[in-house]
mmCIF file of the N, C-alpha and C atoms, coordinates in Angstrom:
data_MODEL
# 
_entry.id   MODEL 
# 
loop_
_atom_site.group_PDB 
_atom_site.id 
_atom_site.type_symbol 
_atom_site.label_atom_id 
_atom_site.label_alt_id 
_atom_site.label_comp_id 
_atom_site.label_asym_id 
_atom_site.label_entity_id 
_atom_site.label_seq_id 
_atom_site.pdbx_PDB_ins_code 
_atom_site.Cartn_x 
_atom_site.Cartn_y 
_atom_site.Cartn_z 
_atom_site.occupancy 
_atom_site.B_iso_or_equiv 
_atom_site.pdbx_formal_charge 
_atom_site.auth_seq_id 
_atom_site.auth_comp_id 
_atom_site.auth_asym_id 
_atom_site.auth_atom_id 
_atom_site.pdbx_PDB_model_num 
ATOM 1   N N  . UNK A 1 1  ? -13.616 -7.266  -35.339 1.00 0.00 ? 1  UNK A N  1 
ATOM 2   C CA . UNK A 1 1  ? -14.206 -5.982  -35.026 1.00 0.00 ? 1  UNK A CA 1 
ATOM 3   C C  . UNK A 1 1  ? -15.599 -6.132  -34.412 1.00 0.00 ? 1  UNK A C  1 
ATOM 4   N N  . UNK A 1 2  ? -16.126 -7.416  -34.739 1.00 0.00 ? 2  UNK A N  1 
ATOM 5   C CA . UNK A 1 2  ? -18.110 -7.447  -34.626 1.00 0.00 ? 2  UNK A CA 1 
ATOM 6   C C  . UNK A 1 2  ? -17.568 -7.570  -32.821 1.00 0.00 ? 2  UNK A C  1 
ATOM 7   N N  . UNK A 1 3  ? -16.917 -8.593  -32.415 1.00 0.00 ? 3  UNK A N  1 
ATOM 8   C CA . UNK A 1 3  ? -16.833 -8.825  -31.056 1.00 0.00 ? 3  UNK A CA 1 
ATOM 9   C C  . UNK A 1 3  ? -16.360 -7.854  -30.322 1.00 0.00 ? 3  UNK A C  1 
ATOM 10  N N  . UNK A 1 4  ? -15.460 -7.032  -30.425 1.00 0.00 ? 4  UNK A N  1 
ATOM 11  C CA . UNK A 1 4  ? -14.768 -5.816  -29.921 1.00 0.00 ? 4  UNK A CA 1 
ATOM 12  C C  . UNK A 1 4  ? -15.742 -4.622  -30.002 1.00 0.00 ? 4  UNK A C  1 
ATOM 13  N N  . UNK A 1 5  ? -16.924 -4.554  -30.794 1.00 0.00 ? 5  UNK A N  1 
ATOM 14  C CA . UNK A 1 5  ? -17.664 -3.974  -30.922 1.00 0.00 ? 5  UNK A CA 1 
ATOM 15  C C  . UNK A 1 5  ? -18.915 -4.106  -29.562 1.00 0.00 ? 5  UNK A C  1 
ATOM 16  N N  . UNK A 1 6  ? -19.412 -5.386  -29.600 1.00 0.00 ? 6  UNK A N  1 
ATOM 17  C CA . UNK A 1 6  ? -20.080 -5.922  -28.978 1.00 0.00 ? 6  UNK A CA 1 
ATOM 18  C C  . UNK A 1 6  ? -20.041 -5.736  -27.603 1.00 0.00 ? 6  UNK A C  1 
ATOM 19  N N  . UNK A 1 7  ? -18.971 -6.080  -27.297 1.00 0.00 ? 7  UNK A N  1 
ATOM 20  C CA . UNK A 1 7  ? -17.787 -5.711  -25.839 1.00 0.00 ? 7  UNK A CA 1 
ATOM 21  C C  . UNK A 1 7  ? -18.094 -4.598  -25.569 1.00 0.00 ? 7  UNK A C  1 
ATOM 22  N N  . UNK A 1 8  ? -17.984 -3.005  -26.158 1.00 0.00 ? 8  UNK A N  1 
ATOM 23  C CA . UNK A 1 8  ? -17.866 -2.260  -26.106 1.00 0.00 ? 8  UNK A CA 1 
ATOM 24  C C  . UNK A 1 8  ? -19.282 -2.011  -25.466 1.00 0.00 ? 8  UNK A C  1 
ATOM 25  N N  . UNK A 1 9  ? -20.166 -1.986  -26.094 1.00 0.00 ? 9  UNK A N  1 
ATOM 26  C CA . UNK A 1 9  ? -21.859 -1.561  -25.837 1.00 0.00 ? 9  UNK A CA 1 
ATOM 27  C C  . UNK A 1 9  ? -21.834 -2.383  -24.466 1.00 0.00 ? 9  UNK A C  1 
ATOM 28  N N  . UNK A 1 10 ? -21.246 -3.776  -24.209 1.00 0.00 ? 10 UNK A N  1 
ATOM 29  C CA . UNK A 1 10 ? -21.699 -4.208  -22.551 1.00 0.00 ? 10 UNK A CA 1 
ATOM 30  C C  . UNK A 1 10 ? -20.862 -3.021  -21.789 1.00 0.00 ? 10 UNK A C  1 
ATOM 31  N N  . UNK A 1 11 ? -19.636 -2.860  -21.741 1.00 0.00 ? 11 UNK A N  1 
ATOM 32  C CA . UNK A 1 11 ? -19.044 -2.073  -21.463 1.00 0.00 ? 11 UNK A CA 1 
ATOM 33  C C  . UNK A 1 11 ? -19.677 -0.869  -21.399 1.00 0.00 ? 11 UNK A C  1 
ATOM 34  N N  . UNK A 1 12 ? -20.571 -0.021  -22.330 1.00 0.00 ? 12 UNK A N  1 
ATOM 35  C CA . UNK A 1 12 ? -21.134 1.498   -21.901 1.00 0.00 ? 12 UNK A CA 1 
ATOM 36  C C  . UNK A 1 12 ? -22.240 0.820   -21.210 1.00 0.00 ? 12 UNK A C  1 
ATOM 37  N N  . UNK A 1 13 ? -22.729 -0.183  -21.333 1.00 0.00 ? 13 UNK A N  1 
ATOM 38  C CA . UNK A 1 13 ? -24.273 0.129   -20.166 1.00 0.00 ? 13 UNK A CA 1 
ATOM 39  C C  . UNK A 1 13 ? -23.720 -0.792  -18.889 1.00 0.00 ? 13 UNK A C  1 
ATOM 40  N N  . UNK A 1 14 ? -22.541 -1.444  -18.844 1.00 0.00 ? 14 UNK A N  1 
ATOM 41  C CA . UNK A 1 14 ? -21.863 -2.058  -17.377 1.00 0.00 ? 14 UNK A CA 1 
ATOM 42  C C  . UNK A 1 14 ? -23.258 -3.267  -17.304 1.00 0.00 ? 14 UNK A C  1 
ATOM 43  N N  . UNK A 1 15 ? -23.328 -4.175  -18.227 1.00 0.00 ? 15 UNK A N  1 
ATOM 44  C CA . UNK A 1 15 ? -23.287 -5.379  -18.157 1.00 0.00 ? 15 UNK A CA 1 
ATOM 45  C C  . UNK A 1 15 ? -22.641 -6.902  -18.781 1.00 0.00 ? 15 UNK A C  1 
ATOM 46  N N  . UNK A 1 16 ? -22.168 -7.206  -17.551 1.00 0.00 ? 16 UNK A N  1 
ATOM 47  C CA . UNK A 1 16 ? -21.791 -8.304  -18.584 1.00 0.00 ? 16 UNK A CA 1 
ATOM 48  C C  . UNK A 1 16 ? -22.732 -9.895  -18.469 1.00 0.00 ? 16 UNK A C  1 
ATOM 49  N N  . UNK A 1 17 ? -23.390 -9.874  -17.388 1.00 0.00 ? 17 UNK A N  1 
ATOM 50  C CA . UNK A 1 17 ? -24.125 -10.824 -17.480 1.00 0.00 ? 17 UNK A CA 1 
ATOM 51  C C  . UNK A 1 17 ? -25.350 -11.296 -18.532 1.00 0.00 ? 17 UNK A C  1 
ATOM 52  N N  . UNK A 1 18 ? -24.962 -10.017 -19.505 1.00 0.00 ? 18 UNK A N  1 
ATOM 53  C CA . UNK A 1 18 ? -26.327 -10.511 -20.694 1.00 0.00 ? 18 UNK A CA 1 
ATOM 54  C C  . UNK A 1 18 ? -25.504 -10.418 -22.030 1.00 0.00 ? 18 UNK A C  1 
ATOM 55  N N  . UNK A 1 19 ? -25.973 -11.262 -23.120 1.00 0.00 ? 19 UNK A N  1 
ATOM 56  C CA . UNK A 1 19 ? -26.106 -11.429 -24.245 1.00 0.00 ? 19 UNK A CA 1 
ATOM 57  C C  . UNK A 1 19 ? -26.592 -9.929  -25.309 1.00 0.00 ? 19 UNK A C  1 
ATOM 58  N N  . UNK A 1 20 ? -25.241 -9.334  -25.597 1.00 0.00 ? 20 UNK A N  1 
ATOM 59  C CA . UNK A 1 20 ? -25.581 -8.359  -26.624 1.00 0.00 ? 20 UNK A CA 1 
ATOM 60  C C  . UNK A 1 20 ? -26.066 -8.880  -27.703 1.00 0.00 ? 20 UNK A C  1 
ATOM 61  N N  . UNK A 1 21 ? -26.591 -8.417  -28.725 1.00 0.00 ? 21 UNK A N  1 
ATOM 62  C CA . UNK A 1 21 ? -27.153 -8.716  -30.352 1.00 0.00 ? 21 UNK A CA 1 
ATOM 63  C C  . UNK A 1 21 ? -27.133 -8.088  -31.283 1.00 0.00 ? 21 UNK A C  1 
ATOM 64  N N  . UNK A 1 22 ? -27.093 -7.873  -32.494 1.00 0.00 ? 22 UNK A N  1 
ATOM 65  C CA . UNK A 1 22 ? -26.783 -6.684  -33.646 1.00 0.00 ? 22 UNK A CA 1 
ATOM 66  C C  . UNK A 1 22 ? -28.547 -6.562  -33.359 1.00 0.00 ? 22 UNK A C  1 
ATOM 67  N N  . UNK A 1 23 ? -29.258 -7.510  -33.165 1.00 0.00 ? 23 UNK A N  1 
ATOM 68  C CA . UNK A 1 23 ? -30.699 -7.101  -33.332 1.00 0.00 ? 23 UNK A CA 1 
ATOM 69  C C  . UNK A 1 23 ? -31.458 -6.353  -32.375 1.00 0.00 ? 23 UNK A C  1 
ATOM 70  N N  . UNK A 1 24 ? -30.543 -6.107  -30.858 1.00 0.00 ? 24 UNK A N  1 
ATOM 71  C CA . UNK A 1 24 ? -31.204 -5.888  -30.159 1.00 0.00 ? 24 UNK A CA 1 
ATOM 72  C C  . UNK A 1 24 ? -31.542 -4.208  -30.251 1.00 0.00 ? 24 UNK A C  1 
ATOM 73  N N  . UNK A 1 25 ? -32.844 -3.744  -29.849 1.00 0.00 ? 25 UNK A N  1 
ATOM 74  C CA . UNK A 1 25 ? -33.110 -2.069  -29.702 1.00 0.00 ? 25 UNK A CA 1 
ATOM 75  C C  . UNK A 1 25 ? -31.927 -1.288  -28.890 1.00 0.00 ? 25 UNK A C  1 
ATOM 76  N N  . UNK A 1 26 ? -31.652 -0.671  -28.856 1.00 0.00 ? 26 UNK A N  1 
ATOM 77  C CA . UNK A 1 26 ? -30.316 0.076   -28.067 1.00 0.00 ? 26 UNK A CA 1 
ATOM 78  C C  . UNK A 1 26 ? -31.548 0.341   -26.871 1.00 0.00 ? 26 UNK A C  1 
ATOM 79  N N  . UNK A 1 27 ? -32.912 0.899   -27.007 1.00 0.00 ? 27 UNK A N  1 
ATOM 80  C CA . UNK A 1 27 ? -33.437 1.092   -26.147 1.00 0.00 ? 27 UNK A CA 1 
ATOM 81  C C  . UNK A 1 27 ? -33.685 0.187   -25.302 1.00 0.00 ? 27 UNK A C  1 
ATOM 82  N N  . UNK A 1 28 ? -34.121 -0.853  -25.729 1.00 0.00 ? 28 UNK A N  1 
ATOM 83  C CA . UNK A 1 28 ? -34.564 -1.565  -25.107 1.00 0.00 ? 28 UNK A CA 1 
ATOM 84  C C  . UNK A 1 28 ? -33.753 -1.904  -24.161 1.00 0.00 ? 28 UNK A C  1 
ATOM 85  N N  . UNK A 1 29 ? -32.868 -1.381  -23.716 1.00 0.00 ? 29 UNK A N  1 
ATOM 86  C CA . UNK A 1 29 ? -31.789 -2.242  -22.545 1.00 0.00 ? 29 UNK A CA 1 
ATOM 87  C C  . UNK A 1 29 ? -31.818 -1.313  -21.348 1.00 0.00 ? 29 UNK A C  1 
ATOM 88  N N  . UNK A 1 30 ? -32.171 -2.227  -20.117 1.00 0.00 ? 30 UNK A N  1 
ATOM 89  C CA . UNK A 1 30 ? -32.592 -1.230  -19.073 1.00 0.00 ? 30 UNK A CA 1 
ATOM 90  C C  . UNK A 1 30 ? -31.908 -0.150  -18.613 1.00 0.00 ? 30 UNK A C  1 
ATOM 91  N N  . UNK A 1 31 ? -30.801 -0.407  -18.709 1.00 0.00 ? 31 UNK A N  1 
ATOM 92  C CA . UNK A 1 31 ? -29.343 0.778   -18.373 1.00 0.00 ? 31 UNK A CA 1 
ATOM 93  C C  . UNK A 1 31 ? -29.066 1.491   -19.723 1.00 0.00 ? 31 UNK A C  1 
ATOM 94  N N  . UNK A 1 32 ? -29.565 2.089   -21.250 1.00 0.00 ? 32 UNK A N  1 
ATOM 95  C CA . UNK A 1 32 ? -29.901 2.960   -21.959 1.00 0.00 ? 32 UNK A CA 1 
ATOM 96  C C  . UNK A 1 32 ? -30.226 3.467   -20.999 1.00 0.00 ? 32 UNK A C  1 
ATOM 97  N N  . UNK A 1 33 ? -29.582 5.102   -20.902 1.00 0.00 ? 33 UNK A N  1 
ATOM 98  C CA . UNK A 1 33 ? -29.669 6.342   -20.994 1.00 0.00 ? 33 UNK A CA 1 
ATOM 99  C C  . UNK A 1 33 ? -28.460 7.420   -20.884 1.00 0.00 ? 33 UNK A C  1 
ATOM 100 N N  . UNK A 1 34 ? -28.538 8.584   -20.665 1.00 0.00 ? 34 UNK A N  1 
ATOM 101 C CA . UNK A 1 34 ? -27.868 9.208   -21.340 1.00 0.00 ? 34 UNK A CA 1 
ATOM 102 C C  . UNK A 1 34 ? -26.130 9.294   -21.105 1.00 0.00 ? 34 UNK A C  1 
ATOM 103 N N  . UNK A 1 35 ? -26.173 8.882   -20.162 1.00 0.00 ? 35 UNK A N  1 
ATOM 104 C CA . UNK A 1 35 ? -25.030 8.397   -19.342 1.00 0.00 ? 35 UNK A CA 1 
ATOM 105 C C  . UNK A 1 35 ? -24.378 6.863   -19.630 1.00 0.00 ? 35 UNK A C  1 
ATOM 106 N N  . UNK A 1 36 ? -25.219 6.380   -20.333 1.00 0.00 ? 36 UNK A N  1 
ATOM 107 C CA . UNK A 1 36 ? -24.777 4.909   -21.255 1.00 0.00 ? 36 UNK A CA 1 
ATOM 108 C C  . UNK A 1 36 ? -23.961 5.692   -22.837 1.00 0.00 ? 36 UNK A C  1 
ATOM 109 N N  . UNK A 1 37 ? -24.957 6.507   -22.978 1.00 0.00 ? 37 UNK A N  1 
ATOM 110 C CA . UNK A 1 37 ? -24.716 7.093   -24.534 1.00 0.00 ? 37 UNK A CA 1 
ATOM 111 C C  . UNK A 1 37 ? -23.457 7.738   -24.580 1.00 0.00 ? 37 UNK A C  1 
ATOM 112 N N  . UNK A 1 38 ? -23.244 8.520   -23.401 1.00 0.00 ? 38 UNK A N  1 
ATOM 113 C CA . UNK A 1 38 ? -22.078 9.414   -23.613 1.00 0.00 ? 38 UNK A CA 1 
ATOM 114 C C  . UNK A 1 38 ? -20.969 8.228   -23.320 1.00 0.00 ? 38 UNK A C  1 
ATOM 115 N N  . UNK A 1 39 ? -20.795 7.116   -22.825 1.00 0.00 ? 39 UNK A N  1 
ATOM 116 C CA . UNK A 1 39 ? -19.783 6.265   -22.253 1.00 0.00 ? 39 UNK A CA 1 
ATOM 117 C C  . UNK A 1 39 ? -19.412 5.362   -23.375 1.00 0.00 ? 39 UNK A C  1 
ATOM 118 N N  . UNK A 1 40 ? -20.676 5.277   -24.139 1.00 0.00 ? 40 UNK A N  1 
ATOM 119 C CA . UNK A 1 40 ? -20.031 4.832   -25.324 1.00 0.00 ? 40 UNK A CA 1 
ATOM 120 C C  . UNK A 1 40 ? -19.769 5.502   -26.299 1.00 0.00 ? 40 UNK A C  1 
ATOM 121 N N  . UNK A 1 41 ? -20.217 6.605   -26.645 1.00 0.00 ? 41 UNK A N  1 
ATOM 122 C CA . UNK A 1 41 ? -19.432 7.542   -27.834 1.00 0.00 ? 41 UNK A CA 1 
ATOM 123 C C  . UNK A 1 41 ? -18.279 7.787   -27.532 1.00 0.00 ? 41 UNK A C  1 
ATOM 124 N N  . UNK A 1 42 ? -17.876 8.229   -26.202 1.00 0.00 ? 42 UNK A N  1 
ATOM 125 C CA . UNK A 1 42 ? -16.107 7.857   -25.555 1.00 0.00 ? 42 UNK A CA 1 
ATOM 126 C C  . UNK A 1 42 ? -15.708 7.040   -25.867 1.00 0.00 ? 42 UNK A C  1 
ATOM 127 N N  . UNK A 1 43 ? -15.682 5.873   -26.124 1.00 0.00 ? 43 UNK A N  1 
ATOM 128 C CA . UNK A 1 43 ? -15.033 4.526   -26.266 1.00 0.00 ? 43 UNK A CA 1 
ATOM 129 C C  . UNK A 1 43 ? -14.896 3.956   -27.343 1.00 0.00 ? 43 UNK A C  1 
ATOM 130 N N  . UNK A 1 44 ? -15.800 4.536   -28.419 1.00 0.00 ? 44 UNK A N  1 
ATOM 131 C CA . UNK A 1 44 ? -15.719 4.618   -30.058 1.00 0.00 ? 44 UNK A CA 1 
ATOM 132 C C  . UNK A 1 44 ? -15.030 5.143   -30.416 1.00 0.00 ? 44 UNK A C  1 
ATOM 133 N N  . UNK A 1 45 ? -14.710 6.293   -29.867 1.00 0.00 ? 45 UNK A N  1 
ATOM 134 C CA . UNK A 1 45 ? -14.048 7.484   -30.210 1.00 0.00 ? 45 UNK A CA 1 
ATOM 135 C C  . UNK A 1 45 ? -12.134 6.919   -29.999 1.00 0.00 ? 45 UNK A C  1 
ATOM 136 N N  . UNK A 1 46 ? -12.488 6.132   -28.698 1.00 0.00 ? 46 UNK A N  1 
ATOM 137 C CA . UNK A 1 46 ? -10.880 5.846   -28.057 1.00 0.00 ? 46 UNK A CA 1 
ATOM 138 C C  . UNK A 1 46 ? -10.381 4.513   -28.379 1.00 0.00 ? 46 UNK A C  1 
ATOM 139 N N  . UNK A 1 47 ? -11.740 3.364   -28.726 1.00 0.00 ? 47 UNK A N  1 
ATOM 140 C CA . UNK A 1 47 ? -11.090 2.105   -29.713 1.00 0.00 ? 47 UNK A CA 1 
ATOM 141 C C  . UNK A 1 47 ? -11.330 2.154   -30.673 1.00 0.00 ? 47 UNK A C  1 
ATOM 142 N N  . UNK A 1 48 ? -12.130 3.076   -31.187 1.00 0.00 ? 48 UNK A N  1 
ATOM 143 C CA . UNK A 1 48 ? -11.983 2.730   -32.733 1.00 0.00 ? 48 UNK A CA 1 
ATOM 144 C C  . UNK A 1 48 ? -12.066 3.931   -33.663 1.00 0.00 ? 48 UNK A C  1 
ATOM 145 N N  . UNK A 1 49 ? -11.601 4.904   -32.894 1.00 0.00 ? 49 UNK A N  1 
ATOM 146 C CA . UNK A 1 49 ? -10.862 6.487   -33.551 1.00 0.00 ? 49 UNK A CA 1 
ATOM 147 C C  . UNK A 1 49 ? -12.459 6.882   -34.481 1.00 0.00 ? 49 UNK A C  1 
ATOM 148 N N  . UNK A 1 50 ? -13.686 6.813   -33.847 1.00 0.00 ? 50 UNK A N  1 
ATOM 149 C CA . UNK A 1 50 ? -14.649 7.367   -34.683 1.00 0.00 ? 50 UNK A CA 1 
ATOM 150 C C  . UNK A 1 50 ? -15.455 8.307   -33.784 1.00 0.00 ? 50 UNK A C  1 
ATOM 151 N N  . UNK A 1 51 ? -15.959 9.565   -34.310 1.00 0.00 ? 51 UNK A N  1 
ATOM 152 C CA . UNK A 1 51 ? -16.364 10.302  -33.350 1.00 0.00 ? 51 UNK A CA 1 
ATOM 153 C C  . UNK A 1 51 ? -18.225 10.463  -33.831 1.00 0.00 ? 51 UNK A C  1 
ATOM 154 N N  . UNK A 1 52 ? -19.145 10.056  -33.346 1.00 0.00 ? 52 UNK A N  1 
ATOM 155 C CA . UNK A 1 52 ? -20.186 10.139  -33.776 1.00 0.00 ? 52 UNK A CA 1 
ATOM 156 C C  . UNK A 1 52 ? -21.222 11.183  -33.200 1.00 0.00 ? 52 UNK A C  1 
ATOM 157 N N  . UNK A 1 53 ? -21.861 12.150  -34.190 1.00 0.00 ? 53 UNK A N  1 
ATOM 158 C CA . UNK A 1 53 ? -22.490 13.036  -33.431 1.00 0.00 ? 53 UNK A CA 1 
ATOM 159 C C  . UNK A 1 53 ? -24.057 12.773  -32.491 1.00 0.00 ? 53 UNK A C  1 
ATOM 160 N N  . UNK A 1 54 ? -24.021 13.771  -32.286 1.00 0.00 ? 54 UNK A N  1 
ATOM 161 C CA . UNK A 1 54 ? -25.524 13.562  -31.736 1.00 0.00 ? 54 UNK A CA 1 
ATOM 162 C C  . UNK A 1 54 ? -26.765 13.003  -32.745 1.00 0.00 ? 54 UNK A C  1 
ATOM 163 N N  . UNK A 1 55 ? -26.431 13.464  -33.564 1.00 0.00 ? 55 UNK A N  1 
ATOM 164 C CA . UNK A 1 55 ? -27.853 13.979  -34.552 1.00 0.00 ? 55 UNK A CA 1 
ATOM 165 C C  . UNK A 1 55 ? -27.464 12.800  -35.539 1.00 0.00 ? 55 UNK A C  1 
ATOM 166 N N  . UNK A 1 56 ? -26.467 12.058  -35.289 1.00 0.00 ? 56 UNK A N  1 
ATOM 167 C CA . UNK A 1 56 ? -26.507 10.664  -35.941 1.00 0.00 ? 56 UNK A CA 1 
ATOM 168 C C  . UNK A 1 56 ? -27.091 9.551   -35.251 1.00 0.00 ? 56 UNK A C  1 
ATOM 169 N N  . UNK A 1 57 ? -26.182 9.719   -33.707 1.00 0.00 ? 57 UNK A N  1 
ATOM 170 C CA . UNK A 1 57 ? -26.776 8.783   -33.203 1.00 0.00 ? 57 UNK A CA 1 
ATOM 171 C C  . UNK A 1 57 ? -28.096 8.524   -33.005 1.00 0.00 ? 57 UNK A C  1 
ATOM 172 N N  . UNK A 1 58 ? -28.510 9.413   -33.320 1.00 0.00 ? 58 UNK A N  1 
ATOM 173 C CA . UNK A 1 58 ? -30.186 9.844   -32.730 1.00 0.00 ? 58 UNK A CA 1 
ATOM 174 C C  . UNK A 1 58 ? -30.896 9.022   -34.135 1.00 0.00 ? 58 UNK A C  1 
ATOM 175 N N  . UNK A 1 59 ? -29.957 9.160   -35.078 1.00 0.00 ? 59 UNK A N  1 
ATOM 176 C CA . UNK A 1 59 ? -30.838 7.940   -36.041 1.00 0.00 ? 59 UNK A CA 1 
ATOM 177 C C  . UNK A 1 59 ? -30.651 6.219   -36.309 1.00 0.00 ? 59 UNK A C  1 
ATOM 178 N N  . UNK A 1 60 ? -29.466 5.930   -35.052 1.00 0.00 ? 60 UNK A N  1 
ATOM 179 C CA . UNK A 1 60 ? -29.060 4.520   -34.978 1.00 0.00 ? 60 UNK A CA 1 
ATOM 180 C C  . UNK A 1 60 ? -30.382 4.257   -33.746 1.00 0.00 ? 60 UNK A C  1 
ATOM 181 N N  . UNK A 1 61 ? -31.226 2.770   -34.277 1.00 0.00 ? 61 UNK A N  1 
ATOM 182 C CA . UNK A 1 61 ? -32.141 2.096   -33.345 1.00 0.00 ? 61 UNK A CA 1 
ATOM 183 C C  . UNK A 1 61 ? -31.922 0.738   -33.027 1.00 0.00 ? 61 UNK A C  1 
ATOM 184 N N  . UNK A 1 62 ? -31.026 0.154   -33.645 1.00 0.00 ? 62 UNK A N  1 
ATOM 185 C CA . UNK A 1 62 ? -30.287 -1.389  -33.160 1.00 0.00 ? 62 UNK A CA 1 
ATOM 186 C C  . UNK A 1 62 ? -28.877 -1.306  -33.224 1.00 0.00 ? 62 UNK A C  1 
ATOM 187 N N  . UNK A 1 63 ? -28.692 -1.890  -32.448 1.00 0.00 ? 63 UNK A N  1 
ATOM 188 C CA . UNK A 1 63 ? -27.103 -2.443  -32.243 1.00 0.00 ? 63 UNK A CA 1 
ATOM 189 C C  . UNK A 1 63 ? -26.151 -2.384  -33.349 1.00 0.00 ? 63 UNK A C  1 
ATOM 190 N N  . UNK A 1 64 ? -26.949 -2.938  -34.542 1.00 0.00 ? 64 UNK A N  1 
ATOM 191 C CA . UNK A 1 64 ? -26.432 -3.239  -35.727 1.00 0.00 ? 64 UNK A CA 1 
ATOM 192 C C  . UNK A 1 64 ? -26.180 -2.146  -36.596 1.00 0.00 ? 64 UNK A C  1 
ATOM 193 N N  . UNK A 1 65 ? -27.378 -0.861  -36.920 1.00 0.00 ? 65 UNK A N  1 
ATOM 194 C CA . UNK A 1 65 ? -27.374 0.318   -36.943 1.00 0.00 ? 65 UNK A CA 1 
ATOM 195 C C  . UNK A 1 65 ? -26.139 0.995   -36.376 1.00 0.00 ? 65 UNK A C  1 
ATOM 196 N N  . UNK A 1 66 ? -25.767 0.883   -35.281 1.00 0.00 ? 66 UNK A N  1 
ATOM 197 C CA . UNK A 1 66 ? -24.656 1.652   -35.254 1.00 0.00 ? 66 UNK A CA 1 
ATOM 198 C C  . UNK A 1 66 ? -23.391 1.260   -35.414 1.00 0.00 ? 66 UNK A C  1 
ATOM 199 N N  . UNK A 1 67 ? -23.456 -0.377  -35.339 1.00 0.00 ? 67 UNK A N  1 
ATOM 200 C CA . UNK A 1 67 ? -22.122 -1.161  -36.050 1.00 0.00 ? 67 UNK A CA 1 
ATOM 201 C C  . UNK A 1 67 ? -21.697 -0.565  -37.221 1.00 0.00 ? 67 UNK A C  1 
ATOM 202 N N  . UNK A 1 68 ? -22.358 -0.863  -38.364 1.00 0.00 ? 68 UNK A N  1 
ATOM 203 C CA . UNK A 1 68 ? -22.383 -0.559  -39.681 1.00 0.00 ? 68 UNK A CA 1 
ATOM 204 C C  . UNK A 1 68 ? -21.849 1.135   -39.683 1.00 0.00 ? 68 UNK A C  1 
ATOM 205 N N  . UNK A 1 69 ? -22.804 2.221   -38.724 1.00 0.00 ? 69 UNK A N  1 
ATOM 206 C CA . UNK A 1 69 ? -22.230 3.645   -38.727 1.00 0.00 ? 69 UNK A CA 1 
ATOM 207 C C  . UNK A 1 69 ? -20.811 3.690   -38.549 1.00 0.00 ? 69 UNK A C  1 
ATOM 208 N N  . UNK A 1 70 ? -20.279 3.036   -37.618 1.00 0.00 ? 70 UNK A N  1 
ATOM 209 C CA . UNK A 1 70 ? -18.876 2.845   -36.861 1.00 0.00 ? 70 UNK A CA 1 
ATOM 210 C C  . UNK A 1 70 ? -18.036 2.310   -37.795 1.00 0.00 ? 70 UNK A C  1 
ATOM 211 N N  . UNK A 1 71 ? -18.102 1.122   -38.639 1.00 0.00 ? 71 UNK A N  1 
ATOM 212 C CA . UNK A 1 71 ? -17.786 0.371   -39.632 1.00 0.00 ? 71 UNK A CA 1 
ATOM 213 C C  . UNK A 1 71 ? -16.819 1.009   -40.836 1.00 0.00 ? 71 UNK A C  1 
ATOM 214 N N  . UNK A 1 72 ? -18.580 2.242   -41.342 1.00 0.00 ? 72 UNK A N  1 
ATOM 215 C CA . UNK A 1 72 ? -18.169 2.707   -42.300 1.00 0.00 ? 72 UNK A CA 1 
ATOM 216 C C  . UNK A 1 72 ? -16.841 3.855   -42.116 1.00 0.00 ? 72 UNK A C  1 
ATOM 217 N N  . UNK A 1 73 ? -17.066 4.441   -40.977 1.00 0.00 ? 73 UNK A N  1 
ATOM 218 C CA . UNK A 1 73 ? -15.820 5.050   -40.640 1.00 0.00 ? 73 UNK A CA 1 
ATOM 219 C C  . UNK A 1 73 ? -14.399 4.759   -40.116 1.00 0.00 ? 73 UNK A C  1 
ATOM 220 N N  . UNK A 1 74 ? -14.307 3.589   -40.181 1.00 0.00 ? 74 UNK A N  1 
ATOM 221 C CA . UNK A 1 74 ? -13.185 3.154   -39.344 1.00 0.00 ? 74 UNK A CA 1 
ATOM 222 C C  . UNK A 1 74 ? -11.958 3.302   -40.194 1.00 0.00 ? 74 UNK A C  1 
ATOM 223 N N  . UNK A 1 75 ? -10.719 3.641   -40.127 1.00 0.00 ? 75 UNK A N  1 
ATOM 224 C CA . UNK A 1 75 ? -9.508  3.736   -41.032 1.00 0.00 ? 75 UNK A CA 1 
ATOM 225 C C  . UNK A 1 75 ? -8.918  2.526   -41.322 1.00 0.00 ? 75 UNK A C  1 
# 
């Protein structure tokens, strides 16, 4: 799940030439923004059947942060 996870976040910001991290800031990645955000709440939603709101995500700040959110919901 950690790698399929991982995948996923290069996948919403459309890189694959870099090294994701559970540690890294979600901000910190130059292609964060809102159009990253919505591409991956789609794709959570469609690999791993979890639907996360706004007002959650808004309290995930690392990678890892929202692993664990995703995690806890998964069936």
């Amino acid at each position: 799940m950690e790698q399929k996870f991982l995948n996923l976040i290069k996948e919403a910001l459309e890189v694959d030439s870099i090294e994701v991290k559970f540690e890294d800031l979600l901000a910190d990645f130059d292609a964060w923004d809102s159009m990253a955000r919505l591409s991956l709440i789609a794709l959570l939603d469609e690999q791993f059947e979890v639907e996360v709101a706004d007002a959650e995500f808004d309290k995930t700040e690392t990678v890892k942060d929202l692993f664990n959110l995703v995690k806890s919901r998964v069936k």
